[in-house]
Backbone as CSV, one residue per row, in Angstrom:
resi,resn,N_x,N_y,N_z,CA_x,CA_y,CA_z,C_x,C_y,C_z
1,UNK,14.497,-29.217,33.164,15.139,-29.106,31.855,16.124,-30.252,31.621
2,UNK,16.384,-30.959,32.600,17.857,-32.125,32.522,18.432,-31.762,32.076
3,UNK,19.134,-30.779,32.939,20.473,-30.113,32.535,21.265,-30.737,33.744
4,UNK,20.823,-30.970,34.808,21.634,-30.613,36.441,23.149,-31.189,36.199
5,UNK,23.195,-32.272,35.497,24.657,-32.421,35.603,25.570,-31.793,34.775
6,UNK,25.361,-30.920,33.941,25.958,-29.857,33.302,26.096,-28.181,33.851
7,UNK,25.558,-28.139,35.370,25.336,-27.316,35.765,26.661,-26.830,36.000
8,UNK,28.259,-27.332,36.064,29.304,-26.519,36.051,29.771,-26.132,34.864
9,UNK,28.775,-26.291,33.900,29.532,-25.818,32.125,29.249,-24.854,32.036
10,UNK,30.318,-24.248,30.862,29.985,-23.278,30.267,29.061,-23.206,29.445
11,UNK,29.037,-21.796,29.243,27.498,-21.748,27.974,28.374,-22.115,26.721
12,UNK,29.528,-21.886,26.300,29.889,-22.814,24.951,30.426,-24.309,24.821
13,UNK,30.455,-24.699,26.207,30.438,-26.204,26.339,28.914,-27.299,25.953
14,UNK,28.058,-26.073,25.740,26.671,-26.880,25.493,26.258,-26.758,24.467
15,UNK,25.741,-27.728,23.847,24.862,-28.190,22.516,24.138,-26.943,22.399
16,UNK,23.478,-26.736,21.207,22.831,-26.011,21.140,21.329,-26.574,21.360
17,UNK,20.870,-27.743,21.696,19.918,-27.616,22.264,20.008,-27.769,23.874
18,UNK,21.118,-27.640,24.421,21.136,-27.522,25.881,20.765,-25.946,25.813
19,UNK,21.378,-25.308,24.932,21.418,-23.827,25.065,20.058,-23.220,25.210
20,UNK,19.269,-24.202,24.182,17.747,-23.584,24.285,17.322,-24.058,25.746
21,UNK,17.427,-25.264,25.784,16.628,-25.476,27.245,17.195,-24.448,28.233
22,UNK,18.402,-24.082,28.594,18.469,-23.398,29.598,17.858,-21.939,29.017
23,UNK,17.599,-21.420,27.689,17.037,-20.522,27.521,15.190,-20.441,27.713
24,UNK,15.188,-21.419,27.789,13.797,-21.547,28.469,13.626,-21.816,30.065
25,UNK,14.362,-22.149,30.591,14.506,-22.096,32.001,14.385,-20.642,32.584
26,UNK,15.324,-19.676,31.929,15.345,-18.570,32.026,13.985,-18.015,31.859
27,UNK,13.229,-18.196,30.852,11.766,-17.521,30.905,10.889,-18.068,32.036
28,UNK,11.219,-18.939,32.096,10.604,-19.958,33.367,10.172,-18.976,34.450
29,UNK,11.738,-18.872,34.584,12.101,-18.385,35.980,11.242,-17.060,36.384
30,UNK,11.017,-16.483,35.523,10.470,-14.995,35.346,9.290,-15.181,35.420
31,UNK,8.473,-16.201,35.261,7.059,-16.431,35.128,6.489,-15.784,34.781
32,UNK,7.121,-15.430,33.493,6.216,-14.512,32.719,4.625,-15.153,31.761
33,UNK,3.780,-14.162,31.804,2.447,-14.288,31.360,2.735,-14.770,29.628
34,UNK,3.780,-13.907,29.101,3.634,-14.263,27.888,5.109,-14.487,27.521
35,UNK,5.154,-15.005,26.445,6.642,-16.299,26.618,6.956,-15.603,24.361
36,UNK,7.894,-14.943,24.027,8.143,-14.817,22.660,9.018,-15.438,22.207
37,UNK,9.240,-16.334,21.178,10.284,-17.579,20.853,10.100,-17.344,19.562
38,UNK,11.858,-16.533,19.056,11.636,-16.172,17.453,12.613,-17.099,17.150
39,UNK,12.377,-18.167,15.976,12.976,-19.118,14.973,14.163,-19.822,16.128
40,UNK,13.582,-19.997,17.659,14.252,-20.884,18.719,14.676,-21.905,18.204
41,UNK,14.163,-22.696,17.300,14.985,-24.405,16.815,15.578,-24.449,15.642
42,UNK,15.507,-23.094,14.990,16.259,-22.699,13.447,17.579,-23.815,13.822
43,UNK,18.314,-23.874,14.287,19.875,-24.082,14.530,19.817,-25.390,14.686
44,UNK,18.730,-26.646,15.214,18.647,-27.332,15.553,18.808,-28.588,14.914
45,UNK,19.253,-29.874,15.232,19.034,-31.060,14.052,18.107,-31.666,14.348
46,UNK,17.561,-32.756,13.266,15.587,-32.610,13.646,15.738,-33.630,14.495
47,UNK,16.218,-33.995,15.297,15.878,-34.872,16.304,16.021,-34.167,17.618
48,UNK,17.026,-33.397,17.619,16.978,-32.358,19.034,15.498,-31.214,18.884
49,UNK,15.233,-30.718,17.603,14.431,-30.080,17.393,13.175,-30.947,18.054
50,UNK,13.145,-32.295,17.646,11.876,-33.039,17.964,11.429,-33.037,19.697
51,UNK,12.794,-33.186,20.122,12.938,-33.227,21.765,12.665,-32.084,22.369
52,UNK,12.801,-30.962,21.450,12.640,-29.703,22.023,10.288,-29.406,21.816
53,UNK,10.327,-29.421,20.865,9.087,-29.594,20.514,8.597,-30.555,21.627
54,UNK,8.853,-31.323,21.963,7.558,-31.991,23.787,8.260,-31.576,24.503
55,UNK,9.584,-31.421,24.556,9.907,-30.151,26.285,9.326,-28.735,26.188
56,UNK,8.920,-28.262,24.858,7.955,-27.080,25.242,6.294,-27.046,25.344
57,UNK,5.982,-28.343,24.529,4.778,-28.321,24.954,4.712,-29.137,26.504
58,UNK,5.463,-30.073,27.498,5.349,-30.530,28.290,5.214,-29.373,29.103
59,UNK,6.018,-28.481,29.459,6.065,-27.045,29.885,5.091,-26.036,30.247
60,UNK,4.528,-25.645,28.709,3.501,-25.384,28.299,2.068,-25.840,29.018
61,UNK,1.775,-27.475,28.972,0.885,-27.655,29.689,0.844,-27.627,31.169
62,UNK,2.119,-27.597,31.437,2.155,-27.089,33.413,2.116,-25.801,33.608
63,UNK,2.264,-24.920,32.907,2.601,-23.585,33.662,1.474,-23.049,33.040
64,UNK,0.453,-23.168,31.039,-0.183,-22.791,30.632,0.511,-21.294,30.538
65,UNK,1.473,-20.700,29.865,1.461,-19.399,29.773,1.351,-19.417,28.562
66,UNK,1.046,-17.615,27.867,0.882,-17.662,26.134,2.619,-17.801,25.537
67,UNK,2.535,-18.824,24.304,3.461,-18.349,23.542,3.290,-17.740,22.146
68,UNK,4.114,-16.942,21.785,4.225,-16.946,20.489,5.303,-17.248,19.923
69,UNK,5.250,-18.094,19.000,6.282,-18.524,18.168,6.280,-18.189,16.924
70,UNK,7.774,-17.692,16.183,7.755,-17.448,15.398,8.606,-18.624,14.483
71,UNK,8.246,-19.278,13.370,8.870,-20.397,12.920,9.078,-19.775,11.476
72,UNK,9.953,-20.552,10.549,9.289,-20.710,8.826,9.068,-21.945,8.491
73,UNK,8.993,-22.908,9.514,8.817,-24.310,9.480,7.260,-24.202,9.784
74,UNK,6.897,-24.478,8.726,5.388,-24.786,8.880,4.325,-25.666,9.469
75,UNK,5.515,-27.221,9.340,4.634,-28.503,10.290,5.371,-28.285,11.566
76,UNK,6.163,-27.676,11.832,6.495,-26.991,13.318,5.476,-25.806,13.724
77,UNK,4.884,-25.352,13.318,3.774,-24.494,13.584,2.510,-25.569,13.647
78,UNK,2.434,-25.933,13.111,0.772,-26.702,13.223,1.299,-27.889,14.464
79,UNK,2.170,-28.562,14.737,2.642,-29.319,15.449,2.417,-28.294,17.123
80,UNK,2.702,-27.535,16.857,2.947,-26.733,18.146,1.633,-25.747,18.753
81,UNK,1.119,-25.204,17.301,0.386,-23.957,17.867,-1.312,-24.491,17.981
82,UNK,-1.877,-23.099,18.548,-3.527,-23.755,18.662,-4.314,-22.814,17.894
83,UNK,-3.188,-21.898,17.156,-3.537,-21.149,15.842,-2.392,-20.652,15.176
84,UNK,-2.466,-20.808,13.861,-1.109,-20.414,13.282,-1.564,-19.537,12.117
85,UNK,-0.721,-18.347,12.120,-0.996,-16.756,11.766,0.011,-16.709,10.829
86,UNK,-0.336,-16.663,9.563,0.191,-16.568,7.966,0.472,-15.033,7.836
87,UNK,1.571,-15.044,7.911,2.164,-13.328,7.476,2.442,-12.975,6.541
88,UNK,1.897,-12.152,5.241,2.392,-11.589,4.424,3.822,-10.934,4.256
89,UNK,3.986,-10.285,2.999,5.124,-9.423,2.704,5.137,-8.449,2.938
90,UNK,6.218,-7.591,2.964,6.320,-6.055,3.005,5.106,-5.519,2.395
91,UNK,4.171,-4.672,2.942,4.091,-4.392,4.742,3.860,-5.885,5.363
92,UNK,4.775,-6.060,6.302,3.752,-7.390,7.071,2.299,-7.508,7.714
93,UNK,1.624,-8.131,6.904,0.017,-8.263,7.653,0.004,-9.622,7.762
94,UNK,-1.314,-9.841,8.527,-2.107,-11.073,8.903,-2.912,-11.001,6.987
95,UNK,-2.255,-12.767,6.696,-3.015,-13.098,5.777,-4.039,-14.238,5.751
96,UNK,-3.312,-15.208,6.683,-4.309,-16.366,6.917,-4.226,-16.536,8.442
97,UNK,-6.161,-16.963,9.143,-5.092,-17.488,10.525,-6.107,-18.870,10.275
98,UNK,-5.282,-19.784,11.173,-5.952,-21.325,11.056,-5.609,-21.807,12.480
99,UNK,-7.252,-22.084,13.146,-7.232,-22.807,13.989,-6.574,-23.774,14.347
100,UNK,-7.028,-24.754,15.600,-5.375,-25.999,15.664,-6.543,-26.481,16.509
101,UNK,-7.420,-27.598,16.243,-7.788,-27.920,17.810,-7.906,-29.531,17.757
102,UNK,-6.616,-30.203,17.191,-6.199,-31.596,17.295,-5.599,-31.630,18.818
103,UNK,-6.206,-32.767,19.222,-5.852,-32.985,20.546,-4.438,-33.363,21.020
104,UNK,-3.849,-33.377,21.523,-2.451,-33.023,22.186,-1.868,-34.304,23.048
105,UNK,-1.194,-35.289,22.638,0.033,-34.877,21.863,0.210,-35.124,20.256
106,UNK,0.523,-34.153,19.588,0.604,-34.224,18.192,1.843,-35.073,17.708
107,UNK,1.470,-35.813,16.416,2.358,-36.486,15.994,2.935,-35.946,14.712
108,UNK,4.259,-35.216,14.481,4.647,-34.677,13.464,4.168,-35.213,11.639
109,UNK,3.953,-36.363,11.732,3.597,-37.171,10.836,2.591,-37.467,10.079
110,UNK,1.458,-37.728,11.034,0.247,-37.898,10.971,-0.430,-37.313,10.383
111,UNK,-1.847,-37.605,9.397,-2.595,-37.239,8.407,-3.021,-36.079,8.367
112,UNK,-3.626,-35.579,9.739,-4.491,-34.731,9.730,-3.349,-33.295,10.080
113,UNK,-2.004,-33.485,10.776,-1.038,-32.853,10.649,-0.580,-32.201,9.302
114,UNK,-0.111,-33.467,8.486,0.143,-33.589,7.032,-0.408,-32.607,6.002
115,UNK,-2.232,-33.019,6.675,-3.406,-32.020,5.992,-3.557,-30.374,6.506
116,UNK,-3.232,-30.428,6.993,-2.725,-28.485,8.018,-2.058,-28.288,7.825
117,UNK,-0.640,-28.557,7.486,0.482,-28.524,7.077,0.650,-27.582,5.715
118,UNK,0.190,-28.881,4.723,-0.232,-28.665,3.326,-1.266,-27.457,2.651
119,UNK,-2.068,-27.232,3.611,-2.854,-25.986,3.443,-2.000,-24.662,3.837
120,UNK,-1.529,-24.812,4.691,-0.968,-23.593,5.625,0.340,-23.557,3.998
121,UNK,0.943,-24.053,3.431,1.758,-24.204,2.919,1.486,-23.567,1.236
122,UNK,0.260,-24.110,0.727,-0.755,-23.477,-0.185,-0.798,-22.311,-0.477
123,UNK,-1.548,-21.915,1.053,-1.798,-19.929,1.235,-0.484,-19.436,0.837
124,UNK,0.738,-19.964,1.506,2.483,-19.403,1.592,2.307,-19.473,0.304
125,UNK,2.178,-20.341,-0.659,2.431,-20.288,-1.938,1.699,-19.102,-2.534
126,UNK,0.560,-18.930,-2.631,-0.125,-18.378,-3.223,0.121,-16.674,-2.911
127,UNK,0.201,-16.268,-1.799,0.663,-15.292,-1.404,1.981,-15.026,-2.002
128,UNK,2.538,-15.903,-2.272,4.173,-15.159,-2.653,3.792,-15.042,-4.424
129,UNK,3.035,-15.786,-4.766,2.667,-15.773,-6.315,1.942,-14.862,-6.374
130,UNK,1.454,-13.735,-5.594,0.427,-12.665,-6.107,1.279,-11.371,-5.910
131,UNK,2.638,-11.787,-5.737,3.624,-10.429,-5.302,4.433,-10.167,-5.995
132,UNK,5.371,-9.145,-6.308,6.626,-9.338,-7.272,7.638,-9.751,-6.102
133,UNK,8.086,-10.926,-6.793,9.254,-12.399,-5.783,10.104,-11.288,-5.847
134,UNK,10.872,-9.873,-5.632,11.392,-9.341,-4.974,10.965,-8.553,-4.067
135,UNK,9.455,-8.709,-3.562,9.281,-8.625,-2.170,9.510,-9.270,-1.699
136,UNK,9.970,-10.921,-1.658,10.432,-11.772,-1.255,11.764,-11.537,-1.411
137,UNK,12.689,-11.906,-2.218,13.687,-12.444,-2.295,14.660,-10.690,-3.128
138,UNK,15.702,-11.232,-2.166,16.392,-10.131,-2.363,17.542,-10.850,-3.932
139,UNK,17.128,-10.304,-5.118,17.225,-10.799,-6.225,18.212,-9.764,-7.011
């Protein structure tokens, strides 16, 4: 995680993306089969966010355990996942799911990103336009 020389700090002496890494160390440690990460980089600025995004997929490809992530960042989902699962409104269901099988390492930027992105983003639209926006939004 390159933490070691922070290893006499406190937990409020650290960034908040030190905080995540050692919060992933912690799952580490447990070697658990399946790994749940709800809105983990919400807090983040997009460059620590970016750093965090290849320390979990670097991770990821050594240990191979499942994650699920829960984002509302959408090119953080297609960036990350190898399927990304479009959730409706109250009730929450599965509305869209979309494969991912761009080869690895992904570039946040890039076209075909851009183009997954933009779709996945579409459905979000369209789904919130077929609802009354106070199932959404507390109005």
């Amino acid at each position: 995680m390159r933490l070691g020389r922070y290893a006499d700090k406190r937990p409020h002496e650290l960034s908040g993306g030190m905080r995540q890494r050692v919060a992933l160390a912690r799952v580490l440690a447990q070697e658990a089969a399946v790994v749940c990460m709800d809105e983990p980089l919400g807090a983040l600025d997009a460059l620590t966010r970016s750093h965090m995004h290849d320390l979990i997929e670097d991770v990821w490809q050594e240990a191979r355990f499942t994650v699920l992530f829960v984002t509302h960042n959408v090119r953080e989902a297609v960036r990350l996942a190898d399927r990304s699962v479009l959730m409706g409104g109250r009730p929450g269901r599965v509305i869209h799911q979309q494969p991912n099988d761009m080869p690895r390492p992904r570039v946040m930027d890039s076209a075909p990103m851009a183009a997954a992105a933009a779709d996945l983003t579409q459905r979000l639209k369209e789904e919130v336009a077929s609802h009354d926006q106070s199932d959404y939004f507390d109005i």
